[in-house]
Residue frames as a rotation matrix with the C-alpha (Angstrom) as fourth column:
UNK 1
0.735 -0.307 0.605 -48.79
0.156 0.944 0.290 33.59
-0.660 -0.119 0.742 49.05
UNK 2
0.146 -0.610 -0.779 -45.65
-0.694 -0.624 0.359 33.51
-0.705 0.488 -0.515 47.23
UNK 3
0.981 0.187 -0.045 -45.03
-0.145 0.565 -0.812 31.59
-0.126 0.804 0.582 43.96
UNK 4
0.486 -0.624 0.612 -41.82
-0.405 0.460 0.790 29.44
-0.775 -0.632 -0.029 43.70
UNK 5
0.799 -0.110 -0.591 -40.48
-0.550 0.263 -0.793 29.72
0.243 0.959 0.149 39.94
UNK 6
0.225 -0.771 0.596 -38.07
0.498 0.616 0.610 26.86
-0.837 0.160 0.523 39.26
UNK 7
0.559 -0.304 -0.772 -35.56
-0.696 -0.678 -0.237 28.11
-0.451 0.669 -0.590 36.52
UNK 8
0.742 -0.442 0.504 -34.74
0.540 0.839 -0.060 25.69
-0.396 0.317 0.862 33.97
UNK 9
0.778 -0.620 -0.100 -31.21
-0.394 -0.359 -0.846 25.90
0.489 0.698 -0.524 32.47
UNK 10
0.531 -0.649 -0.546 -27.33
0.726 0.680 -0.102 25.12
0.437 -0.342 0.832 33.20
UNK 11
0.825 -0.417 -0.382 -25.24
0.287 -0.273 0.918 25.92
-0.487 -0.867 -0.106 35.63
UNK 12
0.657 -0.681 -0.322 -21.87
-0.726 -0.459 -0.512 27.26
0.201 0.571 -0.796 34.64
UNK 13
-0.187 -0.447 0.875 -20.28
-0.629 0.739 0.242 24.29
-0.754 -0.505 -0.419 36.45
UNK 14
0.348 0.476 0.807 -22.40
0.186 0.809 -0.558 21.93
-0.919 0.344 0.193 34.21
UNK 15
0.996 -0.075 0.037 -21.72
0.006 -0.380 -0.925 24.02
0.083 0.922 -0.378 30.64
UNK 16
0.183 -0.976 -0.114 -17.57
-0.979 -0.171 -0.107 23.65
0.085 0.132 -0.988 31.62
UNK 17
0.066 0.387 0.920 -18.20
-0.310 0.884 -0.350 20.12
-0.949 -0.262 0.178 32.17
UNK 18
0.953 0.298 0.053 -19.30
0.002 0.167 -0.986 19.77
-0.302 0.940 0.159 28.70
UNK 19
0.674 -0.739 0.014 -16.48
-0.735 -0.672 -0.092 21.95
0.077 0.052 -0.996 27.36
UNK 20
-0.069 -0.798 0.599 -13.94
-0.928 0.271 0.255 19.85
-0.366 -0.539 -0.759 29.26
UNK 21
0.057 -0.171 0.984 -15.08
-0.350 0.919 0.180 17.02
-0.935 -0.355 -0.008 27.91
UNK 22
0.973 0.229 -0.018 -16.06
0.004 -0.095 -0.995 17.93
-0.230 0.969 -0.094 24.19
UNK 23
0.628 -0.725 -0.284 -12.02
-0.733 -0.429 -0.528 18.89
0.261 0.539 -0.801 24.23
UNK 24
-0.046 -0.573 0.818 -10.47
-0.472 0.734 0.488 15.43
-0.880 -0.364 -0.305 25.99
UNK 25
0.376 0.700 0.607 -12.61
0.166 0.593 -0.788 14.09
-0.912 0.397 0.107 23.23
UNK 26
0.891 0.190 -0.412 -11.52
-0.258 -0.534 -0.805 16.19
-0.372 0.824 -0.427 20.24
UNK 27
-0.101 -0.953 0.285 -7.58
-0.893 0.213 0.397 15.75
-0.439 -0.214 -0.873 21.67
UNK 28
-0.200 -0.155 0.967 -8.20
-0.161 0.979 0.124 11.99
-0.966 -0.130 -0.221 21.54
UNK 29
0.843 0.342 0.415 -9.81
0.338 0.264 -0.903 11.84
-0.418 0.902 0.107 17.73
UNK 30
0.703 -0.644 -0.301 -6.96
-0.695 -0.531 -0.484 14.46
0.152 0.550 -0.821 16.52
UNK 31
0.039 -0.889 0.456 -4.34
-0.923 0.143 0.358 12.23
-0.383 -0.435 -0.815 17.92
UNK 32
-0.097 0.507 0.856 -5.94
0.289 0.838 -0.464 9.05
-0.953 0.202 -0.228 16.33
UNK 33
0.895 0.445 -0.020 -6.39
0.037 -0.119 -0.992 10.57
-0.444 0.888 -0.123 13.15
UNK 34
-0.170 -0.980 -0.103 -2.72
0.425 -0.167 0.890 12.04
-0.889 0.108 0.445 12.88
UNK 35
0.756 0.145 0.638 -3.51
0.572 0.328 -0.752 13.88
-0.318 0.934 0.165 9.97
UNK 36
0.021 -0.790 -0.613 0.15
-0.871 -0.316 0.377 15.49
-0.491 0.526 -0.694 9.12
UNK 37
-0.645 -0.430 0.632 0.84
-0.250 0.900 0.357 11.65
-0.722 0.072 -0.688 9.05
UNK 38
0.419 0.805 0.420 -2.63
0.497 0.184 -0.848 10.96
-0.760 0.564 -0.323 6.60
UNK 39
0.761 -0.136 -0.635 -1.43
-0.453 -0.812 -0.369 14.42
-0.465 0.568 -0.679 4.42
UNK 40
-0.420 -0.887 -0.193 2.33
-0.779 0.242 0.579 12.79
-0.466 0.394 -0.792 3.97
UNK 41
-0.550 -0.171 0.817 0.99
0.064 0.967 0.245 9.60
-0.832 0.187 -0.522 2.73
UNK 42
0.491 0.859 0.146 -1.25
0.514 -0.151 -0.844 11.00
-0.703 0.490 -0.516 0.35
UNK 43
0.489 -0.645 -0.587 1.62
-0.735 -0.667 0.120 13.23
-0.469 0.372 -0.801 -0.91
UNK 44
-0.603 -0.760 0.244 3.86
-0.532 0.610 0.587 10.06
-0.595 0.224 -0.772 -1.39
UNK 45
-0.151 0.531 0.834 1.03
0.411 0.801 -0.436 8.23
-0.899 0.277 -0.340 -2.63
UNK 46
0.875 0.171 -0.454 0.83
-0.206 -0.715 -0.668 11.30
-0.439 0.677 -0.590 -5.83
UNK 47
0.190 -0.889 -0.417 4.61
-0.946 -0.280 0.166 11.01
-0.265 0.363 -0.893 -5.82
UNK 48
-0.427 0.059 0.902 4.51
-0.026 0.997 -0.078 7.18
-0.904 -0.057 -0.424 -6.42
UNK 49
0.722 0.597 0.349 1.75
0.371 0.091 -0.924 7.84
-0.584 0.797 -0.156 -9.61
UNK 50
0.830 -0.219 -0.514 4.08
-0.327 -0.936 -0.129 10.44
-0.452 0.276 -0.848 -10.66
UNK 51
-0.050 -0.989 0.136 7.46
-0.699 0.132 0.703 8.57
-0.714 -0.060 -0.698 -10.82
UNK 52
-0.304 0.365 0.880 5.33
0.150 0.931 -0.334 5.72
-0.941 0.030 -0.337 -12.73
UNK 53
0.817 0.328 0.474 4.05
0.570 -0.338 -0.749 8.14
-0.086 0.882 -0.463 -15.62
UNK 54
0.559 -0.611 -0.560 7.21
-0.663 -0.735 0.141 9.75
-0.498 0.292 -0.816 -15.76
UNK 55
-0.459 -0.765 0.452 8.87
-0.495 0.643 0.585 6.20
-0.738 0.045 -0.673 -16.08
UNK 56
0.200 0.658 0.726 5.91
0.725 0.399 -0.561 4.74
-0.659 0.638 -0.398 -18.23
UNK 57
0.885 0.304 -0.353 6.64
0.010 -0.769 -0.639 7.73
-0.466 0.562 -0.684 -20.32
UNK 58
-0.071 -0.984 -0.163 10.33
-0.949 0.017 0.314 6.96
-0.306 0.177 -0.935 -21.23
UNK 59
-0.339 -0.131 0.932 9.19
-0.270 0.962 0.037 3.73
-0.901 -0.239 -0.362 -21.83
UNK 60
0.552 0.833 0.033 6.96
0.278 -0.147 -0.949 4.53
-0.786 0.533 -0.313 -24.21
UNK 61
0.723 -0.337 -0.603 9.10
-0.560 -0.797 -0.226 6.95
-0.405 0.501 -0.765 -26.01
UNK 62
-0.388 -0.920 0.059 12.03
-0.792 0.365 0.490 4.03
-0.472 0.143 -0.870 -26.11
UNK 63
-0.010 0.862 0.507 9.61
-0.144 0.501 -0.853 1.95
-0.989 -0.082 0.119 -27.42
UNK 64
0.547 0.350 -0.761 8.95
0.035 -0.917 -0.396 3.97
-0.837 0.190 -0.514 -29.71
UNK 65
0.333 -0.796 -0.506 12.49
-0.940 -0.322 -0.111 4.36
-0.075 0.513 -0.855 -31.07
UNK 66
0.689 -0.388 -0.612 13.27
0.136 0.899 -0.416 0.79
0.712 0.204 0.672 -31.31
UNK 67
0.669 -0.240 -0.703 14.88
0.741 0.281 0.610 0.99
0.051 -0.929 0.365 -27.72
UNK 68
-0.238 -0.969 0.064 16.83
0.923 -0.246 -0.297 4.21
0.304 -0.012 0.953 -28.37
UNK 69
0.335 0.641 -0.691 15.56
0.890 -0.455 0.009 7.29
-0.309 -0.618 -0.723 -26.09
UNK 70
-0.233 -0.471 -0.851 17.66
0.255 -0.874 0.414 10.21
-0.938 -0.121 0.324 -27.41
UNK 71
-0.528 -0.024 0.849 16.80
0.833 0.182 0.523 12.15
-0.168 0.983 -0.076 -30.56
UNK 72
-0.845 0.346 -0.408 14.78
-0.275 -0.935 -0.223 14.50
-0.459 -0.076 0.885 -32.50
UNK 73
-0.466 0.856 0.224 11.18
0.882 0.430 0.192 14.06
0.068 0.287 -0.955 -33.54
UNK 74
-0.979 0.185 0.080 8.51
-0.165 -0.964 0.209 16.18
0.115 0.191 0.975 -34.63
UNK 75
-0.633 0.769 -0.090 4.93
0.774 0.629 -0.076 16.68
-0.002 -0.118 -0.993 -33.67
UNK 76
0.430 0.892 0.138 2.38
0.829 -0.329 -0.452 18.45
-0.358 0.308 -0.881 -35.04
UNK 77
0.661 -0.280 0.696 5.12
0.433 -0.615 -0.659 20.71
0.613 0.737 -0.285 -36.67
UNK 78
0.810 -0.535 0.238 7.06
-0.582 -0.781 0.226 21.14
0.065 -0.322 -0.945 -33.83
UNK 79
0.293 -0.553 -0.780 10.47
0.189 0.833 -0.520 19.62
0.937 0.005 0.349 -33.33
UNK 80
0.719 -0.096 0.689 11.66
-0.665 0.192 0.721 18.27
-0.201 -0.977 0.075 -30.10
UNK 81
-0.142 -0.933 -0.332 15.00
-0.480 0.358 -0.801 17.04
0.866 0.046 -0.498 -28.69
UNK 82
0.880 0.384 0.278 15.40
-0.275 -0.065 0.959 14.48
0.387 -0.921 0.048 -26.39
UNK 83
0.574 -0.682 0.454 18.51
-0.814 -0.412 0.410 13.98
-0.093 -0.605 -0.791 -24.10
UNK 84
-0.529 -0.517 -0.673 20.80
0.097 0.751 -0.653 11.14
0.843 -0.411 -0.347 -23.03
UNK 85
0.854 0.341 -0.392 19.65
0.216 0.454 0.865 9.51
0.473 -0.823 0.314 -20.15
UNK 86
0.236 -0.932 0.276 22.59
-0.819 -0.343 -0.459 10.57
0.523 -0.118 -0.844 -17.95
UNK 87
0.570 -0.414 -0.710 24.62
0.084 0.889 -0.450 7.31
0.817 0.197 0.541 -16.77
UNK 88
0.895 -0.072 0.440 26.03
-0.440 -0.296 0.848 6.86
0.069 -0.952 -0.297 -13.45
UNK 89
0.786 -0.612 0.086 28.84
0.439 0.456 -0.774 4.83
0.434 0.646 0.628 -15.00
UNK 90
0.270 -0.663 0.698 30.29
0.620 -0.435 -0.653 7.51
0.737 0.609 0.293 -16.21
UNK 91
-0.676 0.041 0.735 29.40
-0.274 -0.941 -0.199 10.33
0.684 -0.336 0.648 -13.36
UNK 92
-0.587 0.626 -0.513 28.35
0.803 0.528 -0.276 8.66
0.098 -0.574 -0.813 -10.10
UNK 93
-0.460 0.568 -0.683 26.73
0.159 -0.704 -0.692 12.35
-0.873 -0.427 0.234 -8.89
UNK 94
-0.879 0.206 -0.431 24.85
-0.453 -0.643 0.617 12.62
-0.150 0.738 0.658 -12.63
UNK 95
-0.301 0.933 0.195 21.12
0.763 0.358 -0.538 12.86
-0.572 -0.013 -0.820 -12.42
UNK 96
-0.968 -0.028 0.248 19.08
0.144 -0.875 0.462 14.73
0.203 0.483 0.851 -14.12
UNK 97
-0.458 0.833 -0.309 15.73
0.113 -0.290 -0.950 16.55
-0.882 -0.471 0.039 -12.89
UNK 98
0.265 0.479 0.837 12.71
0.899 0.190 -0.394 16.23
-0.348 0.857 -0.381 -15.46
UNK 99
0.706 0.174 -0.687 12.55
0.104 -0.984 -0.142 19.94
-0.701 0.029 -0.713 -15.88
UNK 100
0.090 -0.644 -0.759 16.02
0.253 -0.723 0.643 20.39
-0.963 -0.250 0.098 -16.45
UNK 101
0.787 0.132 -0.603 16.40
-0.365 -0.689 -0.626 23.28
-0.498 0.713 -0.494 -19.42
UNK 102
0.008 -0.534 -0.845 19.25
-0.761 -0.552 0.341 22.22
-0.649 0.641 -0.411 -20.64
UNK 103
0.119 0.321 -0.940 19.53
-0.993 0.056 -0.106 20.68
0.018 0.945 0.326 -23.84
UNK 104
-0.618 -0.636 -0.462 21.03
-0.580 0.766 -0.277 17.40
0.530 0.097 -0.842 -22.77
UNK 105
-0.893 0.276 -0.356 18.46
0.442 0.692 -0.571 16.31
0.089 -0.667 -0.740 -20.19
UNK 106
-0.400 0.891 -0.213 15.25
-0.916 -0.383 0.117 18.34
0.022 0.241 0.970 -21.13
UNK 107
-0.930 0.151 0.336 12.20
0.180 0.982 0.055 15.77
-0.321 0.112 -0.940 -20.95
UNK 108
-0.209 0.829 -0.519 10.13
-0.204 -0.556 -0.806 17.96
-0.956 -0.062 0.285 -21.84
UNK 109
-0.658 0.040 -0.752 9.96
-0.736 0.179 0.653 16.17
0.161 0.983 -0.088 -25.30
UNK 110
-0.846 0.534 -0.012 7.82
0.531 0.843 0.092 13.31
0.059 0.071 -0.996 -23.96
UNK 111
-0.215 0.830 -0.514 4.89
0.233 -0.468 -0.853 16.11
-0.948 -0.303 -0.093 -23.23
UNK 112
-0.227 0.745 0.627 2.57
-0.920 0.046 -0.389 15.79
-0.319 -0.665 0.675 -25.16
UNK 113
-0.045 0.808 -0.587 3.02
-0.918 0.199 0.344 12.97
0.395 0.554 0.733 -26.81
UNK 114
-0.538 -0.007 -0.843 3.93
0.465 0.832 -0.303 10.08
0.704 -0.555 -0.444 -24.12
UNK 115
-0.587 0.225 -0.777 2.48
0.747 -0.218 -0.628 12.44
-0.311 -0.949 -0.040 -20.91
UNK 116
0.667 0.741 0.069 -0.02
0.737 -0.671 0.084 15.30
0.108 -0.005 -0.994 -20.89
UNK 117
0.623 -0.434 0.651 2.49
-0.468 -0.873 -0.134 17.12
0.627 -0.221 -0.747 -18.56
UNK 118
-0.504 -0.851 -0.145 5.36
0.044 0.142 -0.989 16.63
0.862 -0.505 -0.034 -16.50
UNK 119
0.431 0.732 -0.528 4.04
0.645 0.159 0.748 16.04
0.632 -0.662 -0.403 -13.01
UNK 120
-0.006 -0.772 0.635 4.78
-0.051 -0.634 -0.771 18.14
0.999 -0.037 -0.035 -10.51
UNK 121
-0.664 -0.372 -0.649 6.01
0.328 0.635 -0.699 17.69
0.672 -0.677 -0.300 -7.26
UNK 122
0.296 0.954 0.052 2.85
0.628 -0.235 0.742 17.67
0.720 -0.188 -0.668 -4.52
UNK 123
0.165 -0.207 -0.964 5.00
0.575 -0.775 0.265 20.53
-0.802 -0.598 -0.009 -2.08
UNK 124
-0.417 -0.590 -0.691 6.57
0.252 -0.806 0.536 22.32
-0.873 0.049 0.485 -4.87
UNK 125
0.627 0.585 -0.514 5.12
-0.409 -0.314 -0.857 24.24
-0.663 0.748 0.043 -8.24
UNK 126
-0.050 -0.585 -0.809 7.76
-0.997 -0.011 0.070 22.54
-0.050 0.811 -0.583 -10.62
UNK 127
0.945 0.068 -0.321 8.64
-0.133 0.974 -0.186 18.84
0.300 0.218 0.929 -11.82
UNK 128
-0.149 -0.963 0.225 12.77
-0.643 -0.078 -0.762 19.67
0.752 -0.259 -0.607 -10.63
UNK 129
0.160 -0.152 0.975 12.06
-0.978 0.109 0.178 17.11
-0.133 -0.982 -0.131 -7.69
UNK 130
0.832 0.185 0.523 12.15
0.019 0.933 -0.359 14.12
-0.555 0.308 0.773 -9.76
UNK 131
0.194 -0.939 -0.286 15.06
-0.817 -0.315 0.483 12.83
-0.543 0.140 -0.828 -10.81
UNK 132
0.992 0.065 0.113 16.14
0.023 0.765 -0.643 10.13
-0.128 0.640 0.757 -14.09
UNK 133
0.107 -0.918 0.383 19.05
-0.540 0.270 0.797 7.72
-0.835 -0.292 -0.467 -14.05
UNK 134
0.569 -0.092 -0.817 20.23
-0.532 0.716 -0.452 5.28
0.627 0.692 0.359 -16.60
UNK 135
0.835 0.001 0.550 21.45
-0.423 0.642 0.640 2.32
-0.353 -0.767 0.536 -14.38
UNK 136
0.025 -0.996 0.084 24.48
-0.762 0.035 0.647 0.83
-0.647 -0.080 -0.758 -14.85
UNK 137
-0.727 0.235 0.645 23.15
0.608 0.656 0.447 -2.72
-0.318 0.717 -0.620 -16.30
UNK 138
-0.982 0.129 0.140 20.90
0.095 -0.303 0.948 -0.16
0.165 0.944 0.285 -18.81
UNK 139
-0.642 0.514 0.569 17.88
0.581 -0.158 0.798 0.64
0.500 0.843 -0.198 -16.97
UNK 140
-0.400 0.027 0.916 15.91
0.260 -0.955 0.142 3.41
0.879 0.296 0.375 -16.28
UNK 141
-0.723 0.153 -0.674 15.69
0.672 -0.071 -0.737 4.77
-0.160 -0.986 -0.051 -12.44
UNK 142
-0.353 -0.235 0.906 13.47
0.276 -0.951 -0.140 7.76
0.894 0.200 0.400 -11.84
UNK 143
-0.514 -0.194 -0.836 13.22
0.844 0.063 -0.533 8.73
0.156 -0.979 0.131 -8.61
UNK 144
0.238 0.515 0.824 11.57
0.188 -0.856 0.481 11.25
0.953 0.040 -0.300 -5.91
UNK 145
-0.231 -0.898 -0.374 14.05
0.524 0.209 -0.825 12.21
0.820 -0.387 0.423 -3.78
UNK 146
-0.692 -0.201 0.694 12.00
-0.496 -0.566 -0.659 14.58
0.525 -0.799 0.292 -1.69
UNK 147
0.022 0.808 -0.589 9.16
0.121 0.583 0.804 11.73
0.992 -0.089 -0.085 -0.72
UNK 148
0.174 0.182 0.968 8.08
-0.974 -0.116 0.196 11.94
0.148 -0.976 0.157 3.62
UNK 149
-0.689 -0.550 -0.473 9.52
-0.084 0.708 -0.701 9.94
0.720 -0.443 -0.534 5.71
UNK 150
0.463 0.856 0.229 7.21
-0.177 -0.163 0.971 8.66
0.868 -0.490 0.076 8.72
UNK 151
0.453 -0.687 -0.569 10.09
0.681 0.678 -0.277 7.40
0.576 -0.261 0.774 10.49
UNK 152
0.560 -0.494 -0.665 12.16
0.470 -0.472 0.746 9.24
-0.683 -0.730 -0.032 13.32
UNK 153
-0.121 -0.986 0.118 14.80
0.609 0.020 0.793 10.15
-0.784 0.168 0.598 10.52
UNK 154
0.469 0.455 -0.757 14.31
-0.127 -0.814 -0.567 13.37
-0.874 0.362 -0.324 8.35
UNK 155
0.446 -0.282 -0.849 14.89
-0.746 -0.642 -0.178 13.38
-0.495 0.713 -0.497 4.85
UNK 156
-0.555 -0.560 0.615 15.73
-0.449 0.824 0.345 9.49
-0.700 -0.085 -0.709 4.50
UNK 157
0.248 0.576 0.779 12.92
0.412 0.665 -0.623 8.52
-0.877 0.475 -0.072 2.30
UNK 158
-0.354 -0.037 -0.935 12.87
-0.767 -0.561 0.312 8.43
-0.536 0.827 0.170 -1.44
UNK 159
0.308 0.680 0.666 10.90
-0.192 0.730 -0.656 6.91
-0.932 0.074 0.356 -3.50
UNK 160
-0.457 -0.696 -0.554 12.52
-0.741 -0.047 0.670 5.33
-0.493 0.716 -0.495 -6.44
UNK 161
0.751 0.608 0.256 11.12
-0.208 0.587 -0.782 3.09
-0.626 0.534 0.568 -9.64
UNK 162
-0.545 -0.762 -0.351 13.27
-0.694 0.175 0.698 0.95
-0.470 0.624 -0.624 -12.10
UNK 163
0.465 0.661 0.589 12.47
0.052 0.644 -0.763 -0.62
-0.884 0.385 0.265 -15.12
């Protein structure tokens, strides 16, 4: 007599099946999720804190000075200069980036004692992407000019704070 094994398992038909469907599936979540679109908002959402403790810092500091933001000052034995606020007034194209080295627009005088650190920008390794105005009626912009756009239009957002 002969014996009549049954063989459990899948077919290759059945196991692409899966397959085919595990990836419609995956497609559909990825596409729902968007996460460039999740990543950019999270970035802006850093650059948003950022522009706030840069601007809360200057605030502080003018505070500080009985409302006057430029000067020297010492801490713990060292001495620090801050800039002018550059004025659009005077020089519609004058901004200045936190970073910037030179001597006029250096903010590196609020570190450490209004900020920890200069923030830095969540694509790039510096703080040069932020940018501080003095406003015409006298008050203080500072801005993040490279912020994501979600919007058909590249390079259009920026995220700006006055106060």
């Amino acid at each position: 007599m002969r014996k009549i094994s049954k063989n459990k398992g899948f077919t290759l038909i059945e196991i692409l099946i899966v397959i085919g469907i595990i990836a419609i599936l995956a497609t559909i979540v990825i596409i729902a999720i968007n996460p460039a679109k999740q990543f950019a908002q999270a970035r802006n959402a850093q650059r948003i804190a950022n522009v706030n403790a840069i601007l809360n810092a200057i605030g502080q500091r003018i505070a500080d000075n009985k409302g006057i933001f430029a000067g020297e000052f010492s801490v713990g034995g060292n001495d620090y200069i801050c800039g002018v606020l550059p004025n659009p007034a005077e020089d519609v194209t004058d901004t200045m980036a936190v970073n910037d080295t030179d001597e006029t627009g250096n903010l590196g005088c609020l570190v450490p004692t209004y900020i920890p650190a200069l923030p830095m920008e969540p694509l790039g390794s510096s703080a040069d992407q932020y940018t501080v105005v003095l406003t015409t009626t006298s008050r203080v912009e500072v801005c993040a000019p490279e912020a994501e756009n979600e919007t058909a239009v590249p390079d259009s957002a920026v995220i700006c704070v006055i106060r």
